[in-house]
MARGUZA-108455 format. One record per atom (N, C-alpha, C, O, CB): residue in three letters; z, x, y. Coordinates in steps of 0.02 Angstrom, whole numbers, plus 50000, padded with zeros to 5 digits. Glycine has a CB too. Layout:
N
ALAZXY ...
//
This chain:
244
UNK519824943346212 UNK520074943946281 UNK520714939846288 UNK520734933846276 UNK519524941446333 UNK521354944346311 UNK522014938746341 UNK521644933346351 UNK521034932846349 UNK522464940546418 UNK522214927646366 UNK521944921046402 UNK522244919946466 UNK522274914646497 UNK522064914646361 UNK522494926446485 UNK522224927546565 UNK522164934446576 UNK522434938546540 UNK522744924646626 UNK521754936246634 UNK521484941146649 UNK521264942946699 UNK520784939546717 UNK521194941846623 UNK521444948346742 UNK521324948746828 UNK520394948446815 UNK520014948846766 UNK521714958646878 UNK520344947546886 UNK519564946546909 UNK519304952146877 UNK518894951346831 UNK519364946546993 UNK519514958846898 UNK519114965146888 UNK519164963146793 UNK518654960746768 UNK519584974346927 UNK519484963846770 UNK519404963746667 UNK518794958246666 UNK518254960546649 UNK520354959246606 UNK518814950546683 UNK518364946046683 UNK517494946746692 UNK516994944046669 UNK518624942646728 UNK517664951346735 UNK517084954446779 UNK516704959646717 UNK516134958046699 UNK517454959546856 UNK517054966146685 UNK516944969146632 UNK516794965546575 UNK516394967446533 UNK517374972646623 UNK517054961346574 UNK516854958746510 UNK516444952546501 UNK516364949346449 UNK517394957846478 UNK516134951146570 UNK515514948546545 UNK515034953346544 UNK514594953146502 UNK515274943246581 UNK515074958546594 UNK514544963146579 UNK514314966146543 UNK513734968146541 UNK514494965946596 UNK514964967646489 UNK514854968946418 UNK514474965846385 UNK514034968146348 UNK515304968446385 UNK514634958946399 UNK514154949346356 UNK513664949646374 UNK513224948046333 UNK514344940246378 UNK513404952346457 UNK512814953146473 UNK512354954946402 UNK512394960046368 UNK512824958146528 UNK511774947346390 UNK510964950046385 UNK510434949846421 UNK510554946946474 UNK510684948146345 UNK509754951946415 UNK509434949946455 UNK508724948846409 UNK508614951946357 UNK509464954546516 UNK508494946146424 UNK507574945246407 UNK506994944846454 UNK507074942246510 UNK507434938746375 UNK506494946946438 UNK505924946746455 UNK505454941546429 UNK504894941546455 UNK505754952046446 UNK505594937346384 UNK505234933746342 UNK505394927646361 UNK505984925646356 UNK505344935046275 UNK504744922446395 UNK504734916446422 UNK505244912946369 UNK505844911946378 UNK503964913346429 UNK504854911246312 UNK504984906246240 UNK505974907346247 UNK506314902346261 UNK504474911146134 UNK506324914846236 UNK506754913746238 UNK507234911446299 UNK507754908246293 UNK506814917346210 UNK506944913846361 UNK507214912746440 UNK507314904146426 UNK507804900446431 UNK506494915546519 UNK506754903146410 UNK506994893546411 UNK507244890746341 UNK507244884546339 UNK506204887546431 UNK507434893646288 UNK507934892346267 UNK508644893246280 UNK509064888946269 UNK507844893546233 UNK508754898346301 UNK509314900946332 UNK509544894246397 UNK510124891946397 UNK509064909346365 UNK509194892546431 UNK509034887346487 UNK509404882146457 UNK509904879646485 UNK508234885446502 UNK509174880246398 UNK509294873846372 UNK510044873946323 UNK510524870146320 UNK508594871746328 UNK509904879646291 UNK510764879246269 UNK511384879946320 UNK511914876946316 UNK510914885346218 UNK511194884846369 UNK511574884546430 UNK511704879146494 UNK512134879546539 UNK511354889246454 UNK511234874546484 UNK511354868746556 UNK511084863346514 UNK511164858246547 UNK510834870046646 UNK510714861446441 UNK510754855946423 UNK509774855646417 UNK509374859946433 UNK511264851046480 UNK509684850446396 UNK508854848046392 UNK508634846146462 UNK508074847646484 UNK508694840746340 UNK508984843646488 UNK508774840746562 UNK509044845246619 UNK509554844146653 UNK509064832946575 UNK508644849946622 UNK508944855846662 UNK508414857946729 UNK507804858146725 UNK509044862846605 UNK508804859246785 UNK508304860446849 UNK507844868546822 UNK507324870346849 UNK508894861746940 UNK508044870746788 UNK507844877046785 UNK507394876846747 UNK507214882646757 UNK508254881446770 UNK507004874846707 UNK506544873546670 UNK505974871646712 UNK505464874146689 UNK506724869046625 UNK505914869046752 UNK505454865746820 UNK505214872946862 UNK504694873346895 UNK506054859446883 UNK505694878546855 UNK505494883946908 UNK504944889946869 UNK504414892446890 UNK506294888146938 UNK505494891046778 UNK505064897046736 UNK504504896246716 UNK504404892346670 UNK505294899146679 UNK503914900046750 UNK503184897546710 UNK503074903146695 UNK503434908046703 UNK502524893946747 UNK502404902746663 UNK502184909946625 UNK501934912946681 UNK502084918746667 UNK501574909746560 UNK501614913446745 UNK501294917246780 UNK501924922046830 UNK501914927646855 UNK500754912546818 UNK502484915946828 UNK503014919246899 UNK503594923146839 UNK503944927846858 UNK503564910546972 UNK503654920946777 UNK504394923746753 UNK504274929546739 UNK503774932246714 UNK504764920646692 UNK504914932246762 UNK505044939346771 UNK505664943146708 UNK505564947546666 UNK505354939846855 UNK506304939246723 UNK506764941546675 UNK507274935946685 UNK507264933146740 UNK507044949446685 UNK507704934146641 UNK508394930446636 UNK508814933446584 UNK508694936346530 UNK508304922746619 UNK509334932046616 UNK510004933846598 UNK510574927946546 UNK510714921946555 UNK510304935146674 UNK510684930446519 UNK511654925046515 UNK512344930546485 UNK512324935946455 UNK511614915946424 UNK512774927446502 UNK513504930746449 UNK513634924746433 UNK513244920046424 UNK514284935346484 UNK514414925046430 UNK514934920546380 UNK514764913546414 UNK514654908546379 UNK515914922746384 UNK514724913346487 UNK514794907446513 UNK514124904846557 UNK514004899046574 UNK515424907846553 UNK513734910846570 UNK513214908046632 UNK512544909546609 UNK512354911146553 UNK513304911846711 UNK512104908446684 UNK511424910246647 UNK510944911946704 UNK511044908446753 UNK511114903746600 UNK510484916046712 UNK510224917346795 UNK509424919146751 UNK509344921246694 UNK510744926146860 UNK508984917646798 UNK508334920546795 UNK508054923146836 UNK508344920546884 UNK507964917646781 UNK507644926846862 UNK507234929746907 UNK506454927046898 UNK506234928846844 UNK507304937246898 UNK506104924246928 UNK505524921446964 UNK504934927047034 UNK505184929447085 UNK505984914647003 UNK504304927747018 UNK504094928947080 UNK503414927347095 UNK502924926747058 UNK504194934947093 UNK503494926747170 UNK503154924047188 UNK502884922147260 UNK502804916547283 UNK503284921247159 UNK502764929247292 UNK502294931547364 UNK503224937047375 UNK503244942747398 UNK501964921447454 UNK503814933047351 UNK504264935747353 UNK504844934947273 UNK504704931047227 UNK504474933547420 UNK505524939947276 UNK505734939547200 UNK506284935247239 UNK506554935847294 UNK505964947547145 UNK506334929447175 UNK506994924347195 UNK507144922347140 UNK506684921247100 UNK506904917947243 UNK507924921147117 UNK508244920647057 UNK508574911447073 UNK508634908347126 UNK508904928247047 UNK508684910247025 UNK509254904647000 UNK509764905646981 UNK509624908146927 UNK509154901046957 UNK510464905646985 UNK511034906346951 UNK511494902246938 UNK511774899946988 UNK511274910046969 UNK511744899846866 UNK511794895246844 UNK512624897746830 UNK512624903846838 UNK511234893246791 UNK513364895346812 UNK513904897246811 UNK514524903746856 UNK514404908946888 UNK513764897646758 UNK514974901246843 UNK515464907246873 UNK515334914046872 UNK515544917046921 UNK516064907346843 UNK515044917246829 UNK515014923046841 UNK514294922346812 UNK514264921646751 UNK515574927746815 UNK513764922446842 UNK513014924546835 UNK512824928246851 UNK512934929546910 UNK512634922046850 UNK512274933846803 UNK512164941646824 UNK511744939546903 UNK511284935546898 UNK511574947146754 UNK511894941946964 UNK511294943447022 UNK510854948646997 UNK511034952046949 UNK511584946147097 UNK510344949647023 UNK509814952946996 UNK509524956647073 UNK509094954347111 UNK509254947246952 UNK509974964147080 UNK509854964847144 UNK509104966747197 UNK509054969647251 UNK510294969047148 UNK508654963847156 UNK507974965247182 UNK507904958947208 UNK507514958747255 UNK507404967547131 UNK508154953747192 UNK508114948647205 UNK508194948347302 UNK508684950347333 UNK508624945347154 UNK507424944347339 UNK507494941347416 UNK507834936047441 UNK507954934347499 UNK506954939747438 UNK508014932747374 UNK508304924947389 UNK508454921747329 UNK508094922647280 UNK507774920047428 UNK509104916947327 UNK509544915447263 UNK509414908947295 UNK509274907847354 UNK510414918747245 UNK509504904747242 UNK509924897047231 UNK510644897247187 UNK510654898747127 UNK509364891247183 UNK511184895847220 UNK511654895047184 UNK511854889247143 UNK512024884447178 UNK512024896347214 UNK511874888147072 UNK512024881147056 UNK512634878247058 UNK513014881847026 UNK511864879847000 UNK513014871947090 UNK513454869247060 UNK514334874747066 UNK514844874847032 UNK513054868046983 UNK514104878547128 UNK514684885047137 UNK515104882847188 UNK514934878547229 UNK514364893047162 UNK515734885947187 UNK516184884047237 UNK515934890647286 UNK516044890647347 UNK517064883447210 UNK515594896147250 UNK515664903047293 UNK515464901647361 UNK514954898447374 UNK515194909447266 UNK515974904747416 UNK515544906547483 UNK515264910147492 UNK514804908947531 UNK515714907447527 UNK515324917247462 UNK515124923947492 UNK514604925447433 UNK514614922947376 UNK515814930147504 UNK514214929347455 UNK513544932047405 UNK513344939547457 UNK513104938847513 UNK512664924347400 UNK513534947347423 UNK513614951647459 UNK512974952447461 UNK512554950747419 UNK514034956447445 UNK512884955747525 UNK511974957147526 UNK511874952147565 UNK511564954447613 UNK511434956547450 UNK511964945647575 UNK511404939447592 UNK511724934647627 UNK512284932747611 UNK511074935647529 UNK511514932947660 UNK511754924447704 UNK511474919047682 UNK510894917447671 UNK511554923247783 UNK512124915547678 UNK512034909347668 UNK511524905047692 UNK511514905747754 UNK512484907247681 UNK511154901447676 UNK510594894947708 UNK510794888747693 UNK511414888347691 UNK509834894847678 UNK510564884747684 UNK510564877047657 UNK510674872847600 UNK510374873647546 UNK510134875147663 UNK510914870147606 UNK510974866947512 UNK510474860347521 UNK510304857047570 UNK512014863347477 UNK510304860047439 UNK509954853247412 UNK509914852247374 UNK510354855647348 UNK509504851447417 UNK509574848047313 UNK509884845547261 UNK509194846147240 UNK508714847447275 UNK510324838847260 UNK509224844947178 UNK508504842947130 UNK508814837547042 UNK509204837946995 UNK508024853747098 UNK508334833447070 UNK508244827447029 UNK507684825846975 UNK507174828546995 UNK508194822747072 UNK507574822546916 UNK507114821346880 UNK507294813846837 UNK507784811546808 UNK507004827846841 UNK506734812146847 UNK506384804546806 UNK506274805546763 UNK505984810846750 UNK505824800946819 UNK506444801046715 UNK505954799746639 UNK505604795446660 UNK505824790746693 UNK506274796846565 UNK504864796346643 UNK504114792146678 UNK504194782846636 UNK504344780746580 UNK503044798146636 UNK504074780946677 UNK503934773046613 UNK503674767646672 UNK503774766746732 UNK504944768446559 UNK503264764346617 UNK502824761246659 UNK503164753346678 UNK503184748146646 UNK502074761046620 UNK503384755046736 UNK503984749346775 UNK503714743146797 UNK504084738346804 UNK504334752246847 UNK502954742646810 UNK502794737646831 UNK502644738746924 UNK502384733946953 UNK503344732846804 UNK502864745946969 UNK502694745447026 UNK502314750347028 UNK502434756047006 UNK503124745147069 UNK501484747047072 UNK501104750147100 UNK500804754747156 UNK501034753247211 UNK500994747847095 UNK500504758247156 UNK500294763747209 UNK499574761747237 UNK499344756247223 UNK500264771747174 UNK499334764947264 UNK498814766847314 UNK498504773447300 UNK498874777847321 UNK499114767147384 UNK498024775547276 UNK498054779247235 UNK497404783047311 UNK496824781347322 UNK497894776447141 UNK497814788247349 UNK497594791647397 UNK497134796947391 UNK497274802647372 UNK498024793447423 UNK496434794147414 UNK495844800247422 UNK495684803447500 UNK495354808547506 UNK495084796647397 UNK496044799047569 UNK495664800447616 UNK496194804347643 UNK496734801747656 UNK495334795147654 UNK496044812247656 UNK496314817147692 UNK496804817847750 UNK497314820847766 UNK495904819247707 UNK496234812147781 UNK496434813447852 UNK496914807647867 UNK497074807847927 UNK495784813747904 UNK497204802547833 UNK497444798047818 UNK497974800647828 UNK498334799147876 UNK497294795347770 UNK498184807247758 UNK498584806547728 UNK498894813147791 UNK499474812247811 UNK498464806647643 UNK498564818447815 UNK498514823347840 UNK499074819247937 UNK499614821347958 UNK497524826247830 UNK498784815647957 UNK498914813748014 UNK499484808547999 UNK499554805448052 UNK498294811348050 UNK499964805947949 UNK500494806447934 UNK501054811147911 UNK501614809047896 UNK500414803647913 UNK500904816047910 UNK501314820147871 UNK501274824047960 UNK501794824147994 UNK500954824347781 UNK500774826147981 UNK501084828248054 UNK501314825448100 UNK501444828048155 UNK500774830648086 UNK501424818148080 UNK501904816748147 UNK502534814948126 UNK503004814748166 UNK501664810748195 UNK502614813248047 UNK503204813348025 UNK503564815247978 UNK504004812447945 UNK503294810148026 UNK503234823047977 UNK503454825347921 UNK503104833647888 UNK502974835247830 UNK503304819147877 UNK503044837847959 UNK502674842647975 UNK502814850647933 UNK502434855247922 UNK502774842648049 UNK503614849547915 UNK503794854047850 UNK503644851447785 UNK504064852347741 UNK504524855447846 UNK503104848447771 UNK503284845347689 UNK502674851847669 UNK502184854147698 UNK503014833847662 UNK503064853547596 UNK502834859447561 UNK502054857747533 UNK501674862347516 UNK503374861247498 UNK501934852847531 UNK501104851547497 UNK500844849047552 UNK501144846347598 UNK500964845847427 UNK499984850347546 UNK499614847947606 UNK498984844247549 UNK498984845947490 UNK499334855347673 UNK498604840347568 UNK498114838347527 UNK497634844647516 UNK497514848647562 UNK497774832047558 UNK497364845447451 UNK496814849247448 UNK497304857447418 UNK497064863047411 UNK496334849047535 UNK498154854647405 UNK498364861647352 UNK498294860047312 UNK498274854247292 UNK498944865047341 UNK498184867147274 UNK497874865647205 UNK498214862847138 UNK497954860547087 UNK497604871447187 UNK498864863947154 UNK499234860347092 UNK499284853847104 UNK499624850847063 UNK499934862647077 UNK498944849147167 UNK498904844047161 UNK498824839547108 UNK498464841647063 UNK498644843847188 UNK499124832447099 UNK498794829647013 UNK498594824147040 UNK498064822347014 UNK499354827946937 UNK498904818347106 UNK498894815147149 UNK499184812147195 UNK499784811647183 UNK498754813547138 UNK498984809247254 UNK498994806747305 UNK499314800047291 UNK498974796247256 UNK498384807047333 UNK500034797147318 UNK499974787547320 UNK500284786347379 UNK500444790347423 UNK500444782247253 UNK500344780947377 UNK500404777947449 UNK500694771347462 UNK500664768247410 UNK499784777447477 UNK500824769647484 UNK501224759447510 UNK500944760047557 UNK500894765047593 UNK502174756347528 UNK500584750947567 UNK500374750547646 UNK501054744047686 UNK501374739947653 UNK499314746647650 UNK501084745047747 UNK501534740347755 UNK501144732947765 UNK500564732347745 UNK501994742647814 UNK501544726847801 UNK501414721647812 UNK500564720047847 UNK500194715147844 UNK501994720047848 UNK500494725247872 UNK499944726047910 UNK499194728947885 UNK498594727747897 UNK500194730047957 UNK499584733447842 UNK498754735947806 UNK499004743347824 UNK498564747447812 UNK497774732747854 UNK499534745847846 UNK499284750847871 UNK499714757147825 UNK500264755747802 UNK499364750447954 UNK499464763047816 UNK499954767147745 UNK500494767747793 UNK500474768347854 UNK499654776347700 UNK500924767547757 UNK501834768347796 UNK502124773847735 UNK502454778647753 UNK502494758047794 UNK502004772947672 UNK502474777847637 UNK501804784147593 UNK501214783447578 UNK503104772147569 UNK502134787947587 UNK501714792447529 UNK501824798347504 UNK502274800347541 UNK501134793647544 UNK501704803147461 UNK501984806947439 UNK501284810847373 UNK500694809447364 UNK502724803147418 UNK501664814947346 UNK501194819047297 UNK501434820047232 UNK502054819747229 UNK501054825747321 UNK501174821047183 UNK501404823947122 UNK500914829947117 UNK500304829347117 UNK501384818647059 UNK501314836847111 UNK501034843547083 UNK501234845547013 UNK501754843846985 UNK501254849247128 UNK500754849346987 UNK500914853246953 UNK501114858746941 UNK500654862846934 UNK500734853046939 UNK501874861646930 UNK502074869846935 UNK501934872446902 UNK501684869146856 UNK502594872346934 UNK501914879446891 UNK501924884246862 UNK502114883446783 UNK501774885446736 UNK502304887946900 UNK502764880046782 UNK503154879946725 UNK502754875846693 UNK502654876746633 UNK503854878046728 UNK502474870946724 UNK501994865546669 UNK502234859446697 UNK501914854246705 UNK502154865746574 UNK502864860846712 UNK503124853346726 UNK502904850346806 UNK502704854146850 UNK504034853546719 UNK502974842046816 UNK502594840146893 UNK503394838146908 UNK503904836646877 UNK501794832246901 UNK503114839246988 UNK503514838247051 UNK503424835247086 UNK502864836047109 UNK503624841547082 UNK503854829747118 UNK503334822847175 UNK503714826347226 UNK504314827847226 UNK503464811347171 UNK503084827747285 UNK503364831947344 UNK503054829147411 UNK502634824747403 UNK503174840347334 UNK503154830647465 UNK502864830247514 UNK503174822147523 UNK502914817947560 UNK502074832347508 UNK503554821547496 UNK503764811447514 UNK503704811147575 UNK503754816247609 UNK504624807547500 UNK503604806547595 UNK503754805047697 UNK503634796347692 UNK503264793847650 UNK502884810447775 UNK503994792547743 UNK504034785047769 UNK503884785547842 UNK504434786347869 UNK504804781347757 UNK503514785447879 UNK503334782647930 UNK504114779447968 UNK504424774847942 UNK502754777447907 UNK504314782848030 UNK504954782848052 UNK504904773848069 UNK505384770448049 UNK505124789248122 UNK504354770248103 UNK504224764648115 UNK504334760648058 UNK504704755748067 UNK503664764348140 UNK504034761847981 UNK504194757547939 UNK504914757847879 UNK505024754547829 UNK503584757247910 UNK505284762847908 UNK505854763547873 UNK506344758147863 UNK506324754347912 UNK506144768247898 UNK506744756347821 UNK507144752847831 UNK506864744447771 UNK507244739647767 UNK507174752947920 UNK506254744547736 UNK505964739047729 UNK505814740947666 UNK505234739947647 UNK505464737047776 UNK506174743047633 UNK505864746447569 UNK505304746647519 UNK505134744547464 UNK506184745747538 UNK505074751047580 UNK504384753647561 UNK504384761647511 UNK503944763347471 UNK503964754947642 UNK505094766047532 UNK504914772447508 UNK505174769847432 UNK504984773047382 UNK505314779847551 UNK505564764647425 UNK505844763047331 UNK505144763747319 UNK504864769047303 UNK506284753547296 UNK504784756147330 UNK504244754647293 UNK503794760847292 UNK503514761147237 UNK503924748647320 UNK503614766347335 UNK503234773147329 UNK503584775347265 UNK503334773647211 UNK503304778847398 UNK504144778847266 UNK504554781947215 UNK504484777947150 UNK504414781247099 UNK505284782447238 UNK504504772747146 UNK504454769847057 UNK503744767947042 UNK503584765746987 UNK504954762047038 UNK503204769247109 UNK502514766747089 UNK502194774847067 UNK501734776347028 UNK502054762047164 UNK502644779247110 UNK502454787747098 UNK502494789446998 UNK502134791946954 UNK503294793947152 UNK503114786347003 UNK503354785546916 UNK502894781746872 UNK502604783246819 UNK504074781246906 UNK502914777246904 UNK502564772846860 UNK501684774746852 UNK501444772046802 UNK502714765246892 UNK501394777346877 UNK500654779846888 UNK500714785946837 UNK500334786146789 UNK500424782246976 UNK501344792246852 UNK501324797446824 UNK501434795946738 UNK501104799446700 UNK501824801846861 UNK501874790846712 UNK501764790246675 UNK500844788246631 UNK500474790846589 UNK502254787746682 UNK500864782946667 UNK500074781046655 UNK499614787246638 UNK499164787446595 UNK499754777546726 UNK499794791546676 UNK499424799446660 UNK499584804046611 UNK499354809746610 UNK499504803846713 UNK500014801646565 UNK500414804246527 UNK501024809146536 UNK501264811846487 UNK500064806346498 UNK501244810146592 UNK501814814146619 UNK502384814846606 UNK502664816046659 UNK501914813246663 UNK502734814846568 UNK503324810446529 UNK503864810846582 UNK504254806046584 UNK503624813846449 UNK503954816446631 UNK504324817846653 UNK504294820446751 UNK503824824146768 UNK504464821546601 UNK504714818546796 UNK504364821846856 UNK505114824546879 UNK505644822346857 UNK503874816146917 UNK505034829846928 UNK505574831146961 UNK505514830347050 UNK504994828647078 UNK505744838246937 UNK506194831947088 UNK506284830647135 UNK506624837047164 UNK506944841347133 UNK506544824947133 UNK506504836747231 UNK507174840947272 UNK507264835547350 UNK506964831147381 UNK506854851847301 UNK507764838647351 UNK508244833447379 UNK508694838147439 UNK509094842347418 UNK508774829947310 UNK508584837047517 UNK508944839347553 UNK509704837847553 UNK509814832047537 UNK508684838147600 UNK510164840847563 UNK510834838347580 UNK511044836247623 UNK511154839747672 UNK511174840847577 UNK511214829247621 UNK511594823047674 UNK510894820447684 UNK510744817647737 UNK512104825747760 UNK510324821547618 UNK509894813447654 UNK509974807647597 UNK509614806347550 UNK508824814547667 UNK510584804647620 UNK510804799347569 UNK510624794747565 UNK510814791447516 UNK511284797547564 UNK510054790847627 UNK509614785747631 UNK509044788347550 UNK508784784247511 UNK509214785847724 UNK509004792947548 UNK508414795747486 UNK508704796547453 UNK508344795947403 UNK507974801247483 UNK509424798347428 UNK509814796047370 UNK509834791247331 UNK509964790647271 UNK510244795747379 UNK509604786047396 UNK510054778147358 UNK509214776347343 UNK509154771847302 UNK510724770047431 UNK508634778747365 UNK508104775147344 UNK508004778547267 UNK507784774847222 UNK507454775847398 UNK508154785347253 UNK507954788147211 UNK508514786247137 UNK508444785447077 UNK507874795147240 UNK509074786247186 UNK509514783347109 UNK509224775447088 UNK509324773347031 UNK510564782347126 UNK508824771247141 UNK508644763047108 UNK508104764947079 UNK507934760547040 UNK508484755947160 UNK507594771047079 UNK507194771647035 UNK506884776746986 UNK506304778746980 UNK506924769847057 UNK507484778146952 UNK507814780246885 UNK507984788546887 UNK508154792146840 UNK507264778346817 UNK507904790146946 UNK508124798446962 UNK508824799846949 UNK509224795446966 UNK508014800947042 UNK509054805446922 UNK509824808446899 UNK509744815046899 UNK509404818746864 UNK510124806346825 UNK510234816346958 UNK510484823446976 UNK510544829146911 UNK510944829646864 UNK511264822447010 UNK510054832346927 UNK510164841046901 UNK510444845246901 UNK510634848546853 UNK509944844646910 UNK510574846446987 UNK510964852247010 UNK510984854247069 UNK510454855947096 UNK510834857146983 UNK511644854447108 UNK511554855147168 UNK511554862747193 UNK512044866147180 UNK511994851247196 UNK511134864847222 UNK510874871547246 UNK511374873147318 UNK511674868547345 UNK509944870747264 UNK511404879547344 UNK511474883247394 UNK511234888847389 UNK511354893047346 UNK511994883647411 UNK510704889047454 UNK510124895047464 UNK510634902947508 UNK511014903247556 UNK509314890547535 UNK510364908147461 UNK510404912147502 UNK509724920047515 UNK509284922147478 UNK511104913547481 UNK509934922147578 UNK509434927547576 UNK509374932747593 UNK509814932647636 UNK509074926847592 UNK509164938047595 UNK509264944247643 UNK509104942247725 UNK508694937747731 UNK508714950647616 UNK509294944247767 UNK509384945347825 UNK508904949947848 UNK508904951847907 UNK509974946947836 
//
């Protein structure tokens, strides 16, 4: 290929490069030669949801499903997969995605587990955990009692009383996810959600976990700065899109 070339030639000739697979084993190799060992995309492909992935010269996309079909797309020119209800874009300057509107961006993060020395609360009571999360924190994606649950921890504050807590699941892909975080709007500020986050680590290791991941809203930089003091490093920053 020249070493320059209008959009439309660029365009042809990845499609040419276009492969595709059906085969988990190779989808996450492909993953890993394309974005590295420590890759957000590895956290999403499991054997029950993967569907198909893609790469050419430069990118790499998969398709996932699951109640609905939603892809990942990884570089400048990544195949879309037009069956696809909903994309994450990685790390793109793109605005436009034909077909779909734009939603929200967020990030996803992952730990190497090691046993740090901070402790948890290792959460059995439901309703505990249930009547915090609805008053401060009523969108969080896990509820006690899902099944990829692995466990429950917790910080109590000065008082006795739980102020921080959160979950570790297990996905699809194999790999765990600490989700559902929430701090008690009253005990914020006293760093309680660090010590949750490196006692979350530090337990998961204990369990043998080697590894956990994160997602991460955009502009919550108060949860940035707790997650970068306890040993989290950015993956990839996402922008959601979807059909209308």
């Amino acid at each position: 290929m020249p070493p320059i070339a209008s959009e439309l030639t660029l365009s042809l000739y990845n499609f040419k490069m276009l492969e595709e697979t059906d085969d988990l084993d190779e989808a996450q190799s492909w993953a890993h030669s394309a974005l590295g060992v420590n890759n957000a995309a590895k956290y999403f492909i499991g054997t029950e949801n993967f569907v198909v992935a893609y790469k050419n010269a430069e990118s790499f996309s998969f398709v996932i499903e699951g109640g609905s079909i939603y892809s990942q797309l990884y570089g400048p020119n990544a195949h879309f997969d037009e069956r696809c209800q909903s994309v994450a874009l990685a790390d793109s300057s793109r605005e436009t995605f034909h077909g779909l509107k734009r939603g929200g961006s967020s990030q996803f993060w992952e730990a190497k587990t090691r046993d740090n020395g901070f402790k948890i609360e290792l959460l059995e009571d439901y309703s505990e955990i249930n009547d915090i999360i609805d008053e401060h924190a009523l969108d969080s994606s896990v509820r006690p009692g899902d099944p990829e649950e692995i466990f429950w921890g917790g910080v109590r504050n000065e008082f006795g009383e739980l102020a921080s807590l959160a979950a570790v699941v297990k996905w699809q892909s194999g790999l765990h996810v600490m989700v559902s975080v929430v701090t008690r709007s009253q005990d914020r500020g006293k760093g309680l959600a660090t010590k949750l986050s490196a006692g979350m680590v530090s337990h998961s290791f204990l369990l043998g976990i080697s590894e956990v991941g994160l997602g991460i809203r955009d502009g919550n930089f108060a949860a940035v700065r707790v997650y970068e003091k306890t040993g989290f490093n950015k993956l990839a920053n996402f922008t959601r899109y979807s059909r209308e």
